[in-house]
C-alpha positions in Angstrom: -22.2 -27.6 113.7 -18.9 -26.1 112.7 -16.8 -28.6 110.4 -13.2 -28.6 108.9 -11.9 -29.3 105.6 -8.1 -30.2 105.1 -8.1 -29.6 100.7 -4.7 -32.4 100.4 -5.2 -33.1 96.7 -1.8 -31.5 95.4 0.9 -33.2 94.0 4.0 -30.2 94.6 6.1 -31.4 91.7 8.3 -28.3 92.6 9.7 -30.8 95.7 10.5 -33.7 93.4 12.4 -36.1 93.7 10.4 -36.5 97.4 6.9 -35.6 96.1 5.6 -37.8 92.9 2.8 -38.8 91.8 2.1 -41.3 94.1 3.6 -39.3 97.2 2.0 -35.6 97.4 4.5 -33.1 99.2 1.5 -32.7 102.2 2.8 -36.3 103.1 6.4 -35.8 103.3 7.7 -36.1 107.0 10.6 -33.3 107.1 9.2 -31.6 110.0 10.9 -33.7 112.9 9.0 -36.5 111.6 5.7 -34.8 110.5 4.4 -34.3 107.6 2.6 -31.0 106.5 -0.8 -32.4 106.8 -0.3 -33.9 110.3 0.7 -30.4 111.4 -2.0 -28.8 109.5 -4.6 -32.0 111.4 -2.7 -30.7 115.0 -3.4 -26.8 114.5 -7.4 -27.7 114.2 -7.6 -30.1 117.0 -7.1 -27.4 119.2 -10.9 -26.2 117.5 -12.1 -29.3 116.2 -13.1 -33.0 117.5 -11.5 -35.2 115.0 -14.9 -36.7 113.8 -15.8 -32.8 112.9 -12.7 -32.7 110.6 -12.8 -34.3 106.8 -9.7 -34.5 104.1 -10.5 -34.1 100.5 -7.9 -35.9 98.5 -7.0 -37.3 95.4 -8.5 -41.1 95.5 -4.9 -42.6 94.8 -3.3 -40.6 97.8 -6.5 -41.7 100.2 -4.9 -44.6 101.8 -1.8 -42.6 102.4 -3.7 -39.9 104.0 -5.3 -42.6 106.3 -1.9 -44.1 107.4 -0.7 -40.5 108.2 -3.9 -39.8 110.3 -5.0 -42.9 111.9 -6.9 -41.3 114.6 -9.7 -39.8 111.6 -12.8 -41.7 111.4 -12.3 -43.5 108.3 -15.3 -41.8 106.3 -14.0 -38.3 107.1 -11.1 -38.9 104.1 -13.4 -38.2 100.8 -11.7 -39.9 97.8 -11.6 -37.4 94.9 -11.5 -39.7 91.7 -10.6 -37.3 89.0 -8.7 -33.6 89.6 -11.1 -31.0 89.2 -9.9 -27.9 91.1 -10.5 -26.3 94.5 -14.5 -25.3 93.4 -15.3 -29.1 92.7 -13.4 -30.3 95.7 -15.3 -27.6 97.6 -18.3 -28.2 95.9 -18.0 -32.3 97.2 -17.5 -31.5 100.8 -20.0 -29.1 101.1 -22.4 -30.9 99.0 -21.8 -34.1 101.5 -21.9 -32.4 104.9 -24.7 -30.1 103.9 -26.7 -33.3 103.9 -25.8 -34.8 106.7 -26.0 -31.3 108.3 -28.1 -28.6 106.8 -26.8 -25.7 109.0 -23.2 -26.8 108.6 -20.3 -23.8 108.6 -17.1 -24.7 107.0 -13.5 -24.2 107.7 -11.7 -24.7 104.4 -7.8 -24.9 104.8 -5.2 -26.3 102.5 -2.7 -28.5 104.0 0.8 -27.6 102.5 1.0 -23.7 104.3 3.7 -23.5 107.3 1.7 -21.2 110.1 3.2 -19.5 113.2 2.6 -18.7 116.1 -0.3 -20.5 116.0 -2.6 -18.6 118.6 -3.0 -16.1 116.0 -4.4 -18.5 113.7 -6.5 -19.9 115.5 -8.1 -17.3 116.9 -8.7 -15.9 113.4 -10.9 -19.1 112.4 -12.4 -18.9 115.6 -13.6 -15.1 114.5 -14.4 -15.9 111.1 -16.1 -19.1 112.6 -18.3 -17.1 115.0 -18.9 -14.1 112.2 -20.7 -16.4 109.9 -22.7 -17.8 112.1 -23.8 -14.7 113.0 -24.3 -13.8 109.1 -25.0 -16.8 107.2 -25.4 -15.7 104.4 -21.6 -14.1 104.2 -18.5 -15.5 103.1 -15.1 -15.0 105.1 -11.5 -15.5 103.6 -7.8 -14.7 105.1 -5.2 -12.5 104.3 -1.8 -12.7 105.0 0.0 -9.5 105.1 2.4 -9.1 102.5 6.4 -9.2 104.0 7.6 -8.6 100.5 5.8 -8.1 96.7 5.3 -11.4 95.7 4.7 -12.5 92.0 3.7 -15.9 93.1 0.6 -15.1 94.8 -3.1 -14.1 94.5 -4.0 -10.8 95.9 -7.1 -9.2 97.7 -7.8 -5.5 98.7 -9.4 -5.2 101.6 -11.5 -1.9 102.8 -11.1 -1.0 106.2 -11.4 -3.0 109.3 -14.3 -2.9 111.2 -15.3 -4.0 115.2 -17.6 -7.1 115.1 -19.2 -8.1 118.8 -17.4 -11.8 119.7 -14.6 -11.1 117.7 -11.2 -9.8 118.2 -9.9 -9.5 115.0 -11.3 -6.8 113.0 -13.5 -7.7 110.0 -12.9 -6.6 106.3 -15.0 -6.5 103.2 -13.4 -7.8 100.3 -13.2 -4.6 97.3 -11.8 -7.2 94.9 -9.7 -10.0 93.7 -6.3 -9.9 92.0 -4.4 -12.7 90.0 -0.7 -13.1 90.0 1.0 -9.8 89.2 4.1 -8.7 87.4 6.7 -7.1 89.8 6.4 -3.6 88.8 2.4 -4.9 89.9 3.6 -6.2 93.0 5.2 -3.5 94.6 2.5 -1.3 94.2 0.1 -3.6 96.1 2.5 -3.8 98.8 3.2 0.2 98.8 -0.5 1.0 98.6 -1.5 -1.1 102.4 -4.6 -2.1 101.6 -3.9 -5.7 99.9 -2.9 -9.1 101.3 -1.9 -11.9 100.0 -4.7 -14.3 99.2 -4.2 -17.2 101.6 -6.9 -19.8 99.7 -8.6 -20.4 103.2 -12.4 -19.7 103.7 -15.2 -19.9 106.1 -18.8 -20.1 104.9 -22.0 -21.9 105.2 -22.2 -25.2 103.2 -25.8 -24.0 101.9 -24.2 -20.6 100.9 -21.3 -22.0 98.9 -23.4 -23.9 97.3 -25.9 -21.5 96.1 -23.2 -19.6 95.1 -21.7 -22.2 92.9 -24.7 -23.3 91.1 -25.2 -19.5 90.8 -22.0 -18.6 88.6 -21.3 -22.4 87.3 -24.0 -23.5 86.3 -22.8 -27.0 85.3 -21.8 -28.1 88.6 -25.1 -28.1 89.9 -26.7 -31.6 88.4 -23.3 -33.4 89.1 -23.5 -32.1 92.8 -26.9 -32.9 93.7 -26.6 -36.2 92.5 -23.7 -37.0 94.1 -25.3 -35.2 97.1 -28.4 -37.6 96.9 -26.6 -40.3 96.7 -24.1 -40.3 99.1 -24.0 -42.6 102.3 -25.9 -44.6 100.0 -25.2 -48.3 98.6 -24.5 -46.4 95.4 -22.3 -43.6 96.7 -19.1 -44.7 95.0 -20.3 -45.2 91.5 -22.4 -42.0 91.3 -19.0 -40.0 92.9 -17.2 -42.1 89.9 -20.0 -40.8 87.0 -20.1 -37.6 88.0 -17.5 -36.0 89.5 -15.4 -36.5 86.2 -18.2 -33.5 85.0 -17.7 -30.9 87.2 -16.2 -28.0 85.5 -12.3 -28.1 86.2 -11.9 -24.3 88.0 -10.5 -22.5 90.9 -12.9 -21.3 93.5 -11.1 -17.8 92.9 -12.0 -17.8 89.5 -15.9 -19.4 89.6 -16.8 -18.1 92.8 -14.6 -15.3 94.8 -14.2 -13.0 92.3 -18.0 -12.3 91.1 -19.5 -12.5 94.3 -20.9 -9.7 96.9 -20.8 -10.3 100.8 -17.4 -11.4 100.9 -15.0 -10.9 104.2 -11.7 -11.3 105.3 -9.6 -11.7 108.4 -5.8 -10.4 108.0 -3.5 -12.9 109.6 -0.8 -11.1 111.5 1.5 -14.4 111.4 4.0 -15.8 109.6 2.5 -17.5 107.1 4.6 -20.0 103.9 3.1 -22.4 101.1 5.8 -24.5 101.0 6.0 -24.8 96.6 10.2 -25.3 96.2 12.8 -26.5 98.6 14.2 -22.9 98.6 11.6 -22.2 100.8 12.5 -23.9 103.7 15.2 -21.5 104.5 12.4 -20.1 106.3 10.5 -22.7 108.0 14.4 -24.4 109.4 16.9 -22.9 110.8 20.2 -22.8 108.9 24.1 -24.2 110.2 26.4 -21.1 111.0 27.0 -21.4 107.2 23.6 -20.8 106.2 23.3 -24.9 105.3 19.5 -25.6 105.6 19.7 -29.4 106.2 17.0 -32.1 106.5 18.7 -34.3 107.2 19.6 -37.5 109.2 23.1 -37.8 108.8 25.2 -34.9 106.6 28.5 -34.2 106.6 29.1 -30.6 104.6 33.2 -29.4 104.3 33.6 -25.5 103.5 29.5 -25.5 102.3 27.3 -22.4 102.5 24.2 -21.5 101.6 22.6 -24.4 100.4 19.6 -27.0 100.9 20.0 -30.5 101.7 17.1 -32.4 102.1 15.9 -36.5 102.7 13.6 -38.2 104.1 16.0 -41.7 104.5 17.5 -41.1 108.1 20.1 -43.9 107.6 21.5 -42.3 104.1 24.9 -40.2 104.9 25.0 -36.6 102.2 28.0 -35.2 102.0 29.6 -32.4 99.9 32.8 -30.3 99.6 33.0 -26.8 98.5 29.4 -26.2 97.5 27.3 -23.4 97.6 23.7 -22.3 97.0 23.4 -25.6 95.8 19.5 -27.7 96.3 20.2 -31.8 97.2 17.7 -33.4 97.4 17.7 -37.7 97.8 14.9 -40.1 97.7 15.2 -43.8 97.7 15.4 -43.6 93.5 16.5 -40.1 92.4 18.9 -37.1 93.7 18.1 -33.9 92.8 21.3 -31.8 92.6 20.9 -28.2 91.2 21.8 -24.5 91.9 19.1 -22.8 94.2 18.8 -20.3 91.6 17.6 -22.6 89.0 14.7 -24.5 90.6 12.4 -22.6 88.5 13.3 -25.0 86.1 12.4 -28.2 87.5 9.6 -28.5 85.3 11.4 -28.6 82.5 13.6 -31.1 84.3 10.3 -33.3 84.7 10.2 -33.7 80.6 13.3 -35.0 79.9 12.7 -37.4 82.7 9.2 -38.4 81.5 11.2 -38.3 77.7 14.0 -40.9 78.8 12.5 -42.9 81.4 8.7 -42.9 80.7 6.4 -41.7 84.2 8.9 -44.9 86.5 10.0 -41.4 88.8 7.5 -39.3 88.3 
């Protein structure tokens, strides 16, 4: 059977004061109400029954997740207890549903990426779905078409397309993987044609994953199978507890992607956004006739352009005079108020608020 699994274990510091600890940026409702993850649990329904689709979170955001997605069988939310990175969180789910079903396939998705329209999407998992189940033993990832050289984002070059019977997309193989680049790096990805940005979705086999895992890490295997074995078991929770904390703590990219052969891709013609600052949503929400991008309730902005404001709190009233390019964000115990240009810095922001007020707004 064909399964989904939403990865939600991210915290987004890059959105505080909304996001914290506590409160991952997946959850926030600034979408006319939704959050991220609800939108990212609506595009899959249109695939998926609801008791074929499972979140992997972080254990302290699992009641949260619930609450957000009451209509999920309760089991489907896996509570991660430690952070370990995309290849143990992968390694969980597939480890878990390969035992319930052997022949399992796999939708991996991550749940903070804005996608649109979303017929395209959907008909590239549909594709990738139906290729791997017609080679099992291949692995399928997407790539999003580069709109501009990016220095934020992985890379993949992709050979060209080929025809596949019960597909409409054309079918790449993967020539190779490529970190983050410099600029100069970056614009001669996007000049060459033949790279995309590396979108962190994937469709495989549980079994295969798996085999490739315990291929090139090694030390996941014996935590894996014994969380495996005991799973749906009276002592599922204390052997997730023991050994979950020993997994190795890597990317899938880096233990898995970029050393192995039979690896795919479908290019997703669509706009396409991981939503990592509040700058970003100049492109998810359209902007006042001043080019005000406002999330907002209730605002009031006098001779304003060009900048973000942003709550959650319907009731509270933001107004400003005379500001531009400016980033407000409010939350029930901190305002963020900076200059769009500087939210690079937030993370230095975040230690001189850990310094002076210990982790209380973090």
């Amino acid at each position: 059977m064909d399964y989904a699994v939403i990865m939600a274990g991210g915290t987004g510091k890059r959105l505080w004061p909304l996001s914290r600890r506590t409160r991952p940026k997946q959850l926030l409702k600034l979408f006319q109400g939704e959050s991220l993850l609800r939108r990212c649990f609506g595009r899959l329904r249109t695939i998926f029954d609801r008791e074929q689709i499972f979140v992997l979170t972080n254990a302290r955001f699992a009641d949260l997740v619930r609450r957000d997605l009451s209509q999920l069988p309760h089991e489907n939310v896996i509570a991660e207890p430690a952070v370990r990175d995309t290849a143990g969180a992968i390694g969980l789910a597939a480890g878990v549903l390969a035992k319930a079903d052997p022949d399992a396939t796999l939708v991996v998705v991550t749940a903070d990426q804005i996608i649109k329209p979303t017929e395209i999407y959907e008909q590239a998992l549909k594709d990738a779905i139906y290729f791997i189940n017609s080679n099992p033993g291949a692995m399928i990832t997407f790539g999003i078409e580069p709109s501009f050289a990016s220095t934020q984002l992985g890379y993949i070059k992709l050979e060209a397309g080929q025809k596949y019977h019960g597909c409409k997309n054309l079918i790449h193989r993967v020539e190779t993987f490529k970190e983050k680049p410099d600029q100069e790096t970056a614009k001669e990805y996007l000049d060459d044609g033949s790279y995309c940005w590396n979108s962190g979705m994937f469709v495989w086999k549980a079994q295969t994953i798996l085999g490739k895992l315990f291929d090139f890490l090694p030390a996941c295997r014996e935590p894996l199978k014994k969380i495996q074995a005991n799973w749906s078991g009276p002592h599922q929770k204390t052997t997730l507890e023991e050994w979950f904390v020993k997994l190795p703590r890597i990317s899938i990219d880096y233990a898995v992607m970029e050393k192995a052969e039979n690896v795919y891709a479908v290019k997703l013609a669509c706009h396409w956004l991981d939503l990592g600052s509040f700058t970003a949503l100049a492109d998810v929400i359209n902007a006042d006739k001043n080019n005000n991008v406002v999330v907002a309730g209730l605002s009031e902005l006098l001779d304003c352009s060009g900048n973000v404001v942003v709550t959650e709190d319907q009731g509270h009233l933001i107004a400003a005079i005379g500001l531009d390019d400016m980033v407000i964000a409010h939350s029930p115990d901190a305002t963020l108020v900076c200059r769009k240009e500087d939210c690079h810095r937030l993370k230095e922001l975040l230690e001189l608020v850990k310094l002076h007020n210990s982790d209380i707004f973090l």
